[in-house]
C-alpha positions in Angstrom: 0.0 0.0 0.0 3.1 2.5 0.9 4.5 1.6 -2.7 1.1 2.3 -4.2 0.9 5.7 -2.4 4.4 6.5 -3.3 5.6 6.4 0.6 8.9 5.3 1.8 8.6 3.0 4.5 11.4 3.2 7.1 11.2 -0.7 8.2 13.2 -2.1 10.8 13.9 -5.7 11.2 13.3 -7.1 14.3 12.5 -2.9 15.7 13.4 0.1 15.9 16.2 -0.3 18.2 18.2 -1.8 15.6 18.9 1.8 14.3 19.9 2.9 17.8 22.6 -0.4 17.9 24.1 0.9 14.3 25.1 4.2 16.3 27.4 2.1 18.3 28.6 -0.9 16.5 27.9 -3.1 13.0 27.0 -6.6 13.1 24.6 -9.1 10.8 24.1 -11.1 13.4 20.8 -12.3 13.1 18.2 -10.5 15.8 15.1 -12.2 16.1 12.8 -10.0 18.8 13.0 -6.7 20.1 14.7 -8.2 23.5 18.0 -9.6 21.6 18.4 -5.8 20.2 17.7 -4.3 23.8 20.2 -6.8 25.1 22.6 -5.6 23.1 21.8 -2.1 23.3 22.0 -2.0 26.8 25.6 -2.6 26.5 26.4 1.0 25.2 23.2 2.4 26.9 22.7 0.7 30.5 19.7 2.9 30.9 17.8 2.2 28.0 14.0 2.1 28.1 11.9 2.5 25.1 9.7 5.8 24.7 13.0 7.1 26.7 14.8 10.4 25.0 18.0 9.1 23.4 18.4 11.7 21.1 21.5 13.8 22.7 23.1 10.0 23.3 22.9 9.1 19.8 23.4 12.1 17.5 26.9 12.1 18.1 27.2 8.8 16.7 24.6 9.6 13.8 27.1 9.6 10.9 28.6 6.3 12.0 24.6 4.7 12.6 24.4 6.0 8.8 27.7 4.3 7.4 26.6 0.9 9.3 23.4 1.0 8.4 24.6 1.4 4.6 26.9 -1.1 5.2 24.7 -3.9 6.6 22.1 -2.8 3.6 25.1 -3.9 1.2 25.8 -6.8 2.8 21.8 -7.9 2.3 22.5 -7.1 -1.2 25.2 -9.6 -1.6 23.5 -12.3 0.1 21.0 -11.7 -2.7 18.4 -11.1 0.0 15.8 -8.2 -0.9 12.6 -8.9 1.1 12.7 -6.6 4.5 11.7 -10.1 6.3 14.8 -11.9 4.8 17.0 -9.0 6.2 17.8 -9.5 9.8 19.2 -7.5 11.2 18.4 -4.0 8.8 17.2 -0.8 8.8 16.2 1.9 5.9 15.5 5.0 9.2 18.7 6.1 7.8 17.2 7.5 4.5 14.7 9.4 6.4 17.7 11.3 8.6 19.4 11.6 5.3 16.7 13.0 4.2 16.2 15.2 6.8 19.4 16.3 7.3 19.7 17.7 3.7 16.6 20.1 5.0 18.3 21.7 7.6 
C-alpha cells in the first residue's frame, strides 16, 4: 500500500532499536525479537528504556549509525536477500535522517 501511495517505509527488522545499535557498532548477526536488540543495546546504553529520550546519546554517533546502516544494507544485497523479512538484522531510518538532514 506505501509503494502504491508513493511512501517510503522506514522498516526495521526485528524494531526500531536496531537503528539505535548501528550508532554504536555493525554486526549481521541475526536478531530475532526486540529483546536480543535491547540486550545488546544496553551494553552501550545501560539505561535504555523504550519511549526514553536518546536523542542527545545518539546524535553524536549519527554519521557512524548511517555508514553501518549502509553497510549492513550492502551486505543484504550480496547475500541476494531483498525482502525486508529476509534482512535480519536492517534498517532503511537512515534514508529518512538523510533526508532530513539535507533540509536543515
Amino acid at each position: 500500500m506505501a509503494n502504491k501511495s508513493n511512501i517510503i517505509a522506514c522498516i526495521s527488522n526485528p524494531c526500531f532499536e536496531v537503528w539505535f545499535l548501528l550508532h554504536f557498532s555493525y554486526s549481521t548477526r541475526c536478531l530475532n525479537v526486540f529483546e536480543d536488540v535491547k540486550m545488546e543495546l544496553l551494553k552501550y546504553m545501560p539505561d535504555y528504556e523504550k519511549n526514553k529520550d536518546v536523542y542527545h546519546k545518539l546524535q553524536p554517533y549519527q554519521d557512524k549509525a548511517i555508514m553501518n546502516a549502509k553497510k549492513l544494507e550492502s551486505h543484504h544485497k550480496n547475500e541476494g536477500k531483498t525482502k525486508v523479512r529476509d534482512c535480519n538484522p536492517s534498517t532503511r531510518v537512515h534514508e529518512l535522517v538523510e533526508y532530513l538532514d539535507k533540509l536543515t
